[in-house]
Legacy VTK file of the C-alpha trace (Angstrom):
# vtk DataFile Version 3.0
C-alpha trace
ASCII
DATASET POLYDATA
POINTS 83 float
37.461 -106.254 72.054
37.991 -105.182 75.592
40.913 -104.058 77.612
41.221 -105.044 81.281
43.562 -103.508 83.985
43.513 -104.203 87.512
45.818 -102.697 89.909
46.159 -104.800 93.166
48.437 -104.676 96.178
50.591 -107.711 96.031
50.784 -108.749 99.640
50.880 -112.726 100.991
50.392 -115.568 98.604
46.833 -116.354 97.736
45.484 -116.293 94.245
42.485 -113.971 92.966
40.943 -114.457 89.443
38.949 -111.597 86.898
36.062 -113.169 85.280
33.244 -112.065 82.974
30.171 -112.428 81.046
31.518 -113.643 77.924
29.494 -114.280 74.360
29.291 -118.024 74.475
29.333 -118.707 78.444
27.828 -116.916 81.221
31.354 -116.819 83.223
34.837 -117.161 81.984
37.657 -116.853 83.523
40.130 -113.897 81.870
43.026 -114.506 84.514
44.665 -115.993 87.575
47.006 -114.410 89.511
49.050 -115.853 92.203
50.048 -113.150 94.502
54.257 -113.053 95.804
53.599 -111.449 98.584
56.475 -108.531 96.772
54.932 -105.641 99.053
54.196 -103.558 95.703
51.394 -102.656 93.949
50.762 -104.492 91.219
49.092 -104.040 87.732
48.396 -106.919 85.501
46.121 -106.211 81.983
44.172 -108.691 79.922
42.508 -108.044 76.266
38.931 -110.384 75.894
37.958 -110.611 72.395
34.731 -112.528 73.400
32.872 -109.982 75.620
29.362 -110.537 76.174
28.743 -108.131 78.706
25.110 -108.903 79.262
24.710 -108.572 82.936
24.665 -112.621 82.849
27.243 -112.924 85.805
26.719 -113.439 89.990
24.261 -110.094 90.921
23.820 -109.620 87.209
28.058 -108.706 86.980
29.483 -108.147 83.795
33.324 -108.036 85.561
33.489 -110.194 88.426
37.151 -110.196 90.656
36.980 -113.580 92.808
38.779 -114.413 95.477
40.409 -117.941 95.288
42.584 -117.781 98.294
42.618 -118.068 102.175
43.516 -114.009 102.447
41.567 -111.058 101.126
43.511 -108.671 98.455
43.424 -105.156 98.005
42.480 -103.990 94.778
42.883 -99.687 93.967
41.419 -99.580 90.635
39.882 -102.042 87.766
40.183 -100.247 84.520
37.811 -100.910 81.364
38.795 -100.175 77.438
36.355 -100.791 74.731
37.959 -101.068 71.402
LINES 1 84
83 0 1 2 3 4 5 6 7 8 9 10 11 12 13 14 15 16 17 18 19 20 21 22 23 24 25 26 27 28 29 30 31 32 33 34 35 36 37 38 39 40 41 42 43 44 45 46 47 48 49 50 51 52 53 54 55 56 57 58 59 60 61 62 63 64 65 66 67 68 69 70 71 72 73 74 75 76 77 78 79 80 81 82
């Protein structure tokens, strides 16, 4: 089991996702997160009970943040906890 955080700076509207080298596939999407454009910084968390973490992923990535939107984001810090 495996703890994500990811602080981001929630500014215009596009959308960014967290993926990673699960078990059973080599890329899964963990979360979406469509941005408010709120002006804040933002921290969202996600617990993956199927981490693989094989270096399977894009440049042999075990976390991969992908942009899905028009804008870039800002991200300050991506935070890892292995239970």
């Amino acid at each position: 089991t495996v703890t994500i955080r990811v602080v981001y700076f929630d500014e215009g509207t596009g959308e960014w996702t967290l993926e990673y080298d699960a078990v059973e596939r080599t890329v899964q999407t963990a979360m979406t997160v469509q941005k408010t454009n709120s002006g804040q910084w933002m921290d969202n968390v996600v617990t993956i009970k199927n981490a693989g973490f094989r270096n399977r992923g894009p440049l042999n990535a075990d976390i991969i943040l992908r942009n899905t939107g028009k804008e870039d984001t800002k991200f300050h810090m991506v935070e890892v906890q292995r239970y």
